[in-house]
MARZAKOL-74849 format. One record per residue (C-alpha): x, y, z; residue number from 1; residue in one letter. Coordinates in nm, 3 decimals. Example, Ala and Ser with C-alpha at 12.3 -4.5 7.8 and 13.67 -1.06 7.14 Angstrom:
BEGIN
<<1.230, -0.450, 0.780>, 1, 'A'> <<1.367, -0.106, 0.714>, 2, 'S'> 
//
This chain:
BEGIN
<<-3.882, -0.376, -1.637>, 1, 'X'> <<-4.010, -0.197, -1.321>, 2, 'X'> <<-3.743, -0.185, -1.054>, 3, 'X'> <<-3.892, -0.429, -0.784>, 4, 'X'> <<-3.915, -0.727, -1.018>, 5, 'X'> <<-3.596, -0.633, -1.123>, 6, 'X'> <<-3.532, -0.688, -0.687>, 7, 'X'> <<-3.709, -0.961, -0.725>, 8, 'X'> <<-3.531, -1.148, -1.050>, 9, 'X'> <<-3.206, -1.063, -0.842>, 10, 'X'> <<-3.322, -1.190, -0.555>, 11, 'X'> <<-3.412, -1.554, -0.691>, 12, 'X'> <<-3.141, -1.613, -0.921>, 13, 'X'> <<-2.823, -1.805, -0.835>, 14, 'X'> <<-2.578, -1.565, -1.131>, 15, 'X'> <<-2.630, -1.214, -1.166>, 16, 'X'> <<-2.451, -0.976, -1.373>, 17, 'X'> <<-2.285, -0.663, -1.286>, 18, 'X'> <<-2.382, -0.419, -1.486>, 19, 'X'> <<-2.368, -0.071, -1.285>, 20, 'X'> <<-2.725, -0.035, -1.354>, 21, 'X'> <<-2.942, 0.113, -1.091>, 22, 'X'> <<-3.065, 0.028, -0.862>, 23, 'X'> <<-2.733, -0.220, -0.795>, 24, 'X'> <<-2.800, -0.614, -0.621>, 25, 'X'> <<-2.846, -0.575, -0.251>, 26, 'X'> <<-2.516, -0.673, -0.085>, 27, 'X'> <<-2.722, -0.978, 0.126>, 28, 'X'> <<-2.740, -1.132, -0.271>, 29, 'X'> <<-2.416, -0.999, -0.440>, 30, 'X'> <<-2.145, -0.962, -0.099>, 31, 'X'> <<-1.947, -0.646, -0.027>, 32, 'X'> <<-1.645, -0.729, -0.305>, 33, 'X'> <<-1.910, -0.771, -0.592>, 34, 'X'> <<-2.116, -0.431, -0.461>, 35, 'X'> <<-1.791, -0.243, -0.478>, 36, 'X'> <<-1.752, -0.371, -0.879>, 37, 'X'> <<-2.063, -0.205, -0.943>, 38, 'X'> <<-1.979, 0.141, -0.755>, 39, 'X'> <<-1.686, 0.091, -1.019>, 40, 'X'> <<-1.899, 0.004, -1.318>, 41, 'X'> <<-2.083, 0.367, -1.264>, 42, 'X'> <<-1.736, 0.576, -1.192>, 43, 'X'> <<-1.613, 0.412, -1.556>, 44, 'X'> <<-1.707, 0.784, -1.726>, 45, 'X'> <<-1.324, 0.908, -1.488>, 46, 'X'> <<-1.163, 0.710, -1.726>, 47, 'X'> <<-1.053, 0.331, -1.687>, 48, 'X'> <<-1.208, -0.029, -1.713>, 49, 'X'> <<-1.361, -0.283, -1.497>, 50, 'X'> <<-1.361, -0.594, -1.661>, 51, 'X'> <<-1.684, -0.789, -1.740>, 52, 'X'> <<-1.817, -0.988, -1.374>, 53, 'X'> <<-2.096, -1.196, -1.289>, 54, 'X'> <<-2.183, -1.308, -0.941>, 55, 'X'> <<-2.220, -1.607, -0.804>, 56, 'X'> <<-2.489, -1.508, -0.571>, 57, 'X'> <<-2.524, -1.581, -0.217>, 58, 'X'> <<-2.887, -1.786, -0.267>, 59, 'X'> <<-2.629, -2.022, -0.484>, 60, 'X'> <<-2.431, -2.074, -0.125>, 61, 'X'> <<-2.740, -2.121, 0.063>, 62, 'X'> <<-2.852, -2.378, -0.137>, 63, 'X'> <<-2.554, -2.569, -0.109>, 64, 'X'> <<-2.552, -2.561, 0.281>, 65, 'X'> <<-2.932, -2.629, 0.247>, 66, 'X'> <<-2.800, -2.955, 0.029>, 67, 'X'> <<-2.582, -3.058, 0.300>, 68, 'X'> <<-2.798, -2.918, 0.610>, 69, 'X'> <<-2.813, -3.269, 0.778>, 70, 'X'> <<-2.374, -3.336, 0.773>, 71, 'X'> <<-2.291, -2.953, 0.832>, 72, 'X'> <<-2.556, -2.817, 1.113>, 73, 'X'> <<-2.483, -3.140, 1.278>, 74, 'X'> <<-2.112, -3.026, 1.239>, 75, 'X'> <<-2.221, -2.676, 1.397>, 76, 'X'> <<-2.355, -2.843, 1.736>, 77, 'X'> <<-2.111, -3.111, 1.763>, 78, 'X'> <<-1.894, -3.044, 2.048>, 79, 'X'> <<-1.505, -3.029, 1.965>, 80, 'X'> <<-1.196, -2.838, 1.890>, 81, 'X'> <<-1.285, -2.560, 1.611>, 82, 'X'> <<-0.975, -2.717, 1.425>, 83, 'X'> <<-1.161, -3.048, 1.372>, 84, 'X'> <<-1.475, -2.889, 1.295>, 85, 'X'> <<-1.329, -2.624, 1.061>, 86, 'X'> <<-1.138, -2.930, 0.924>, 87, 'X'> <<-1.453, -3.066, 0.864>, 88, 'X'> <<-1.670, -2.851, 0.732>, 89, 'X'> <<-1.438, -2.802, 0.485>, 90, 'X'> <<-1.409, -3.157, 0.348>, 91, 'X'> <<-1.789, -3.179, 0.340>, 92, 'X'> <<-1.821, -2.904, 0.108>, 93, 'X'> <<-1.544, -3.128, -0.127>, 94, 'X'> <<-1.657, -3.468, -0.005>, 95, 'X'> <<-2.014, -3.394, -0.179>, 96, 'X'> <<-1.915, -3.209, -0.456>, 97, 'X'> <<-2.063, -3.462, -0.729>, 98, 'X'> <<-2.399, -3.357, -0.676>, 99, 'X'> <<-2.333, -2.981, -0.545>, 100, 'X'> <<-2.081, -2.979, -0.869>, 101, 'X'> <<-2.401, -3.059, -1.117>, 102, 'X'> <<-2.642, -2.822, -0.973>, 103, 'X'> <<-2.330, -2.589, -0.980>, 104, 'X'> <<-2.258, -2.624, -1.340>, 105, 'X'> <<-2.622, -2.581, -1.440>, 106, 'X'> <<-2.638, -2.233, -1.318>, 107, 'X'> <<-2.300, -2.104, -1.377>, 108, 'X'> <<-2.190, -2.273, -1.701>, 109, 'X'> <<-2.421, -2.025, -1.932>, 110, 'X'> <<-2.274, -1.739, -1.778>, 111, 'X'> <<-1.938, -1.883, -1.867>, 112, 'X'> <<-2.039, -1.923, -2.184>, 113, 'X'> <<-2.159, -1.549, -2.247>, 114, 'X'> <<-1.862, -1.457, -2.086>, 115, 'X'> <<-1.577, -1.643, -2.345>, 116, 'X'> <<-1.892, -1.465, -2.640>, 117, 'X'> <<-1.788, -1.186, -2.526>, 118, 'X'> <<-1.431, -1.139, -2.554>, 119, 'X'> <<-1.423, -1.418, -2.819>, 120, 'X'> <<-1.200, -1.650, -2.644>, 121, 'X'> <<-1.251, -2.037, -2.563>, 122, 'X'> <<-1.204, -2.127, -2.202>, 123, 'X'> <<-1.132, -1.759, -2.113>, 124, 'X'> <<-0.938, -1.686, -1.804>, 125, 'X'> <<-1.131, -1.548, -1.490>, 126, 'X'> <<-1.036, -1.464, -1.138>, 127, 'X'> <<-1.257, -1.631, -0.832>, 128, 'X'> <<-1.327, -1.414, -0.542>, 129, 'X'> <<-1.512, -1.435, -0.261>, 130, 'X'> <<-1.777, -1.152, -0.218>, 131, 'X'> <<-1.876, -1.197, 0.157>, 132, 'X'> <<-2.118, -1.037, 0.335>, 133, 'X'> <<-1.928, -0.949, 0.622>, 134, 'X'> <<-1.613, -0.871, 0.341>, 135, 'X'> <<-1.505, -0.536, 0.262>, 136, 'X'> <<-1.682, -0.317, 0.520>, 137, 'X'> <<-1.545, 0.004, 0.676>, 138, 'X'> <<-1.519, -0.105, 0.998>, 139, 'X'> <<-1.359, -0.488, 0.910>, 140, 'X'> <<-1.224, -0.594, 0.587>, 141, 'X'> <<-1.143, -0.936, 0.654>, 142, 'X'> <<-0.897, -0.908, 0.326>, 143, 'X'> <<-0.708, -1.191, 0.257>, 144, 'X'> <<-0.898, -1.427, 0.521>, 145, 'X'> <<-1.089, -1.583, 0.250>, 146, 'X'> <<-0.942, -1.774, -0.094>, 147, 'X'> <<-0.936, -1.652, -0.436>, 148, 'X'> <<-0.813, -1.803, -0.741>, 149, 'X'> <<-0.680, -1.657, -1.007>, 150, 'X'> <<-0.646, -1.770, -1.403>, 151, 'X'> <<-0.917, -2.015, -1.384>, 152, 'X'> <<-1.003, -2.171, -1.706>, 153, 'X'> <<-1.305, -2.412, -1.816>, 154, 'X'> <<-1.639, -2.463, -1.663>, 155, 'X'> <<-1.517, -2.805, -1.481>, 156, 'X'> <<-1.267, -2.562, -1.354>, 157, 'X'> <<-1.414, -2.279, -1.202>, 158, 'X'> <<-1.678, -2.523, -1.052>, 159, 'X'> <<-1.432, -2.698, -0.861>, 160, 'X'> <<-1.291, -2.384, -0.747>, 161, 'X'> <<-1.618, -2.219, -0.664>, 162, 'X'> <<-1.612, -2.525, -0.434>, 163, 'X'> <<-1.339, -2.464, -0.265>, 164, 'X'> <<-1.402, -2.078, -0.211>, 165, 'X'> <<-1.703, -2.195, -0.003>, 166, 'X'> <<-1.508, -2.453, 0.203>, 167, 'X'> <<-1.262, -2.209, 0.266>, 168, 'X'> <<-1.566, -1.971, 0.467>, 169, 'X'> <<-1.507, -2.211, 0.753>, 170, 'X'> <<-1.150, -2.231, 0.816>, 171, 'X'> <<-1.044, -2.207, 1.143>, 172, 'X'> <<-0.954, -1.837, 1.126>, 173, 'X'> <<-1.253, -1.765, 1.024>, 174, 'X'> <<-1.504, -1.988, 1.240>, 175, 'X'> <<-1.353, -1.820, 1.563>, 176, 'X'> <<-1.435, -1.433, 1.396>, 177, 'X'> <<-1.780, -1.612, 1.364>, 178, 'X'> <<-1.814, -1.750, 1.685>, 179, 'X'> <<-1.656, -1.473, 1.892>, 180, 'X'> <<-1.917, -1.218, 1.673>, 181, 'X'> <<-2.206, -1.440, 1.724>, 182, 'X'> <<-2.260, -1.431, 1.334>, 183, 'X'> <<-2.219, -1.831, 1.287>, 184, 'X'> <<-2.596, -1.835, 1.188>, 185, 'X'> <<-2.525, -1.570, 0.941>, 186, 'X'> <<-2.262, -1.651, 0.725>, 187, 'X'> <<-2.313, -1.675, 0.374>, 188, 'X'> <<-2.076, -1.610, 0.126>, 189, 'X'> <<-2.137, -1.483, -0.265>, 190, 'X'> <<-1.860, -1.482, -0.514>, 191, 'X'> <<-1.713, -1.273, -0.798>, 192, 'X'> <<-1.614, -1.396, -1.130>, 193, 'X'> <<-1.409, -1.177, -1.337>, 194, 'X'> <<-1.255, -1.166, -1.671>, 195, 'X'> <<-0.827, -1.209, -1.606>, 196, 'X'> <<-0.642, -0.905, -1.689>, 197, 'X'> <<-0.283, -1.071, -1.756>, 198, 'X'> <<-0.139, -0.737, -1.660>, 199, 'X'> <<0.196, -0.580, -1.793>, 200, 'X'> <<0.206, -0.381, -1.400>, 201, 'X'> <<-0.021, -0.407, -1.108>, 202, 'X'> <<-0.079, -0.323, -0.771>, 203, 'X'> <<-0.296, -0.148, -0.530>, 204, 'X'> <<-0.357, 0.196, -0.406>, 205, 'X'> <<-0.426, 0.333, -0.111>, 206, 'X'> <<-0.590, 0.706, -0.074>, 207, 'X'> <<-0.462, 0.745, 0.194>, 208, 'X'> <<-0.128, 0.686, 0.297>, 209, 'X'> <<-0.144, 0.345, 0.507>, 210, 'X'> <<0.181, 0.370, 0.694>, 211, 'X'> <<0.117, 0.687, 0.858>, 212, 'X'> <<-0.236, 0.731, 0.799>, 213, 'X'> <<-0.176, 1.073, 0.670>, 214, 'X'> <<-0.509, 1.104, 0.429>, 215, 'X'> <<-0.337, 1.380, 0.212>, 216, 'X'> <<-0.122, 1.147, 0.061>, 217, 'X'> <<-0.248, 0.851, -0.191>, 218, 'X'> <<0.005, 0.600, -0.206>, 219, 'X'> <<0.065, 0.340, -0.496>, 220, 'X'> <<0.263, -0.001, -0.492>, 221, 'X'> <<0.317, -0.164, -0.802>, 222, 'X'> <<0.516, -0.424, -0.937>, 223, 'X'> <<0.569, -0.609, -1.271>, 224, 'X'> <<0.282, -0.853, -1.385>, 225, 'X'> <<-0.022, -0.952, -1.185>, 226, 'X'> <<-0.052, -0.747, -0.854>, 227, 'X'> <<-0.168, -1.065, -0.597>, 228, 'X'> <<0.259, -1.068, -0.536>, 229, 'X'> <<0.210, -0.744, -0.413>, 230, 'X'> <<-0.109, -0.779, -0.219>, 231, 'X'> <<0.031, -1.041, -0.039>, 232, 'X'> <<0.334, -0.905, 0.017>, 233, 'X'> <<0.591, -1.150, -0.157>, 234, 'X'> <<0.759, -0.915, -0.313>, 235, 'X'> <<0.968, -0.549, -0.251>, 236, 'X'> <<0.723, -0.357, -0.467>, 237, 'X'> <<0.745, -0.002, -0.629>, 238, 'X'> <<0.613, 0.279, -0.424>, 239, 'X'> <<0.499, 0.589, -0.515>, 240, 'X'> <<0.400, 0.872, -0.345>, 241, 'X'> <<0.183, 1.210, -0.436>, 242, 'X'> <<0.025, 1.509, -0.251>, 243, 'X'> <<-0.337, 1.518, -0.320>, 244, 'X'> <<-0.269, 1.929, -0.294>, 245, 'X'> <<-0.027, 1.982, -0.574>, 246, 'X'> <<-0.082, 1.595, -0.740>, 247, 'X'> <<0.286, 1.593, -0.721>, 248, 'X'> <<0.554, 1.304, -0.624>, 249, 'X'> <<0.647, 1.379, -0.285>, 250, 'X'> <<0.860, 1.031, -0.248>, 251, 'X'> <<0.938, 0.699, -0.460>, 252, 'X'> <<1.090, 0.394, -0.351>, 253, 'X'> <<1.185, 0.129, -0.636>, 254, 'X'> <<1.169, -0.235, -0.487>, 255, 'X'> <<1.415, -0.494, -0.577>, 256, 'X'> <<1.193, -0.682, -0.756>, 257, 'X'> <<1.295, -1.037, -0.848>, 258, 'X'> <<1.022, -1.206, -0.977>, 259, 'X'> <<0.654, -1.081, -1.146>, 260, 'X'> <<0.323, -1.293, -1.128>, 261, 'X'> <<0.242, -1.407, -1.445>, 262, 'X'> <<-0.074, -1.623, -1.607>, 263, 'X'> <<0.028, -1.949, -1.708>, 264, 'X'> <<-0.102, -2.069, -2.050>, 265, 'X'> <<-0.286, -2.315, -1.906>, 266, 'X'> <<-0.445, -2.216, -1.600>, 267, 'X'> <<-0.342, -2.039, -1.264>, 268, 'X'> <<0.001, -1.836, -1.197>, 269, 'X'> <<0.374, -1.846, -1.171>, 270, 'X'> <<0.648, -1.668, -1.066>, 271, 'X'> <<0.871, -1.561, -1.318>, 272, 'X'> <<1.198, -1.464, -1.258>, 273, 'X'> <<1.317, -1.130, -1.368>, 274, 'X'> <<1.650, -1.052, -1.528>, 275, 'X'> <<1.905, -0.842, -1.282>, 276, 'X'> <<1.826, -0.553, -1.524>, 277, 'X'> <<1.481, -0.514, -1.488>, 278, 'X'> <<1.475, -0.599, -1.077>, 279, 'X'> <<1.515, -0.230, -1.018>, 280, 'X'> <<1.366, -0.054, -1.351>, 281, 'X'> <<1.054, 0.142, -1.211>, 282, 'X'> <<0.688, -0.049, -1.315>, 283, 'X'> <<0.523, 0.238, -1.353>, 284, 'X'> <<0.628, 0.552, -1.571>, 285, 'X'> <<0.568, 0.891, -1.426>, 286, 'X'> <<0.273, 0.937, -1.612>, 287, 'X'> <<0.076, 0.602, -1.581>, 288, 'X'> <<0.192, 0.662, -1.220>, 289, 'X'> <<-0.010, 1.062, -1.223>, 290, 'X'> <<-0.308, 0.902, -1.430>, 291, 'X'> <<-0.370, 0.650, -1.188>, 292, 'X'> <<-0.325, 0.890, -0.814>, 293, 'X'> <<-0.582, 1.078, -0.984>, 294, 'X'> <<-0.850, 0.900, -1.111>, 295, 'X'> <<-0.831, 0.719, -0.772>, 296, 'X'> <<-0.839, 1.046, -0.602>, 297, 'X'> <<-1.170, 1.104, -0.802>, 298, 'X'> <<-1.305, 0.733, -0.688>, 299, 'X'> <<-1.257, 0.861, -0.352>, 300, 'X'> <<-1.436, 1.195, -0.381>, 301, 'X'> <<-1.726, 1.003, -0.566>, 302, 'X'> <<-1.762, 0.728, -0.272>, 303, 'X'> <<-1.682, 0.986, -0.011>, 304, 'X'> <<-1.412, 0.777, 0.201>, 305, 'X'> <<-1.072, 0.689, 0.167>, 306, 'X'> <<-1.050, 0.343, -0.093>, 307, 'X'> <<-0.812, 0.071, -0.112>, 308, 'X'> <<-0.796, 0.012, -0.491>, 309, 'X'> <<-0.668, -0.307, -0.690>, 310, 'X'> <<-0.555, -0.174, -1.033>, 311, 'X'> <<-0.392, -0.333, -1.372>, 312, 'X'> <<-0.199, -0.170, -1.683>, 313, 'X'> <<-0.202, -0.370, -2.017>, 314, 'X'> <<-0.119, -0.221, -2.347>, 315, 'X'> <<-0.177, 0.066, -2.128>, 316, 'X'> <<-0.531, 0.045, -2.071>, 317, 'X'> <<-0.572, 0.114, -1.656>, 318, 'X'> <<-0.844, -0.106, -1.508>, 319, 'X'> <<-0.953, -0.073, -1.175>, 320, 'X'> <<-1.007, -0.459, -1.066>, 321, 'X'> <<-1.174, -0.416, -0.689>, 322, 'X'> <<-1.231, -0.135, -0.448>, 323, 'X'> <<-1.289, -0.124, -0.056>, 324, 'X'> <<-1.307, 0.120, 0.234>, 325, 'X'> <<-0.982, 0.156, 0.399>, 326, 'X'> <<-0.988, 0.021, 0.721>, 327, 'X'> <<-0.836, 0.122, 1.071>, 328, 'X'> <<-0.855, -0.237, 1.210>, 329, 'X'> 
//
């Protein structure tokens, strides 16, 4: 298929897939989270996995606001505190979800399908993320101001929660960024769904080392089990240090870790408490640990900036589950 109606497919369809193929979705359809997947899909030859992903693209968003243009513009020029409005534009995302829900389903619900084909599994596990525009640039990351859920199962399911991933674009946090950037006209939000990797160890990795910004060190936190607990802080996780000149450890700090995120059999997460004997055993050996620093290291010489990397073991197999610019703000 020639490349512009390839463009142009992209352009008008509410699910794309990530495939790494060139040329990749614009970021105005796909968001800056989703465009990194791809820059990941064509690195796969270093040497890991980036689990199967299709986008729910930012025409898909549109047309829900369009749905609702009458309740939420009206919401936009109402004068009030940006509490109650962000309040509000919330619950009108939720309060009409019966209709947004079946135009929803319509579009997503084959890709859902393809997606449990795939790996063979019934009501397969995904994570939702948001894939904003404004998301995951070099000069503002935004990370963690908008929602993600993880271990969603069933097409009722991830519907819902694609629902609430577009609410959450207009809490209060965010509204005043958009207001005080003059980018309330602008925002539109896409979102990735990914295939669950119910890790053994996870974490993230920075390529350069965050707490003293010393770029010839890549740093690695890990911890047991799914790495949001690390991401968000909530527990004392792993750390890991190397030189990028010798790819040695130059310093390792083993958290007391208490509990690990785990996926429920069901549907989202837990905590699961760890036994006193495993709160200080090191999640990563020294050689998953080496493996990892350098194909990040390699990530980072292929982008040609310093990355903050999301990463998973199971069975051993190292996935790389989201890449972004590191950020000095």
């Amino acid at each position: 298929m020639p490349e512009s109606n390839i463009d142009s497919e992209r352009e008008n369809s509410y699910v794309t897939w990530l495939t790494g193929s060139e040329p990749s979705p614009q970021v105005s359809i796909i968001g800056n989270k989703a465009s990194g997947i791809c820059k990941l899909l064509n690195l796969k030859h270093l040497g890991f996995e980036v689990p199967e992903s299709f986008v729910v693209t930012t025409k898909t968003y549109n047309k829900v606001f369009r749905l609702q243009a009458d309740v939420l513009e009206g919401l936009l020029r109402r004068k009030g505190s940006l509490q109650k409005k962000a309040e509000e534009m919330q619950e009108q995302f939720m309060y009409r979800k019966f209709g947004l829900h079946d135009f929803i389903r319509d579009e997503v619900a084959p890709a859902y399908r393809r997606l449990c084909e795939i790996y063979g599994i019934d009501n397969i596990g995904v994570a939702v993320r948001s894939s904003a525009i404004f998301e995951d640039q070099k000069a503002r990351s935004y990370a963690g101001s908008y929602e993600s859920y993880l271990n969603v199962k069933g097409i009722k399911s991830l519907v819902d929660h694609i629902l609430l991933c577009f609410a959450s674009a207009w809490k209060k946090s965010l509204f005043m960024t958009y207001e005080k950037n003059k980018i309330i006209n602008d925002v539109s939000i896409a979102l990735l769904v990914q295939r669950i990797i119910c890790a053994d160890t996870a974490g993230v990795v920075f390529t350069s080392d965050p707490i003293s910004n010393d770029p010839s060190k890549i740093c690695i936190n890990s911890a047991w089990g799914l790495g949001d607990a690390v991401v968000s802080g909530r527990l004392n996780a792993d750390i890991f240090r190397f030189s990028k000149k010798t790819m040695q450890v130059d310093y390792t700090r083993i958290g007391d870790k208490t509990v690990a995120s785990r996926c429920s059999n069901n549907e989202g997460t837990y905590l699961d408490p760890l036994p006193p004997e495993m709160a200080l055993v090191p999640s990563l050996n020294i050689d998953n640990a080496s493996r990892l620093a350098r194909i990040c290291l390699k990530v980072e010489s292929e982008l040609g900036f310093p990355v903050d990397i999301e990463w998973a073991y199971l069975n051993d197999k190292l996935y790389l589950l989201q890449v972004r610019p590191i950020t000095t703000i």
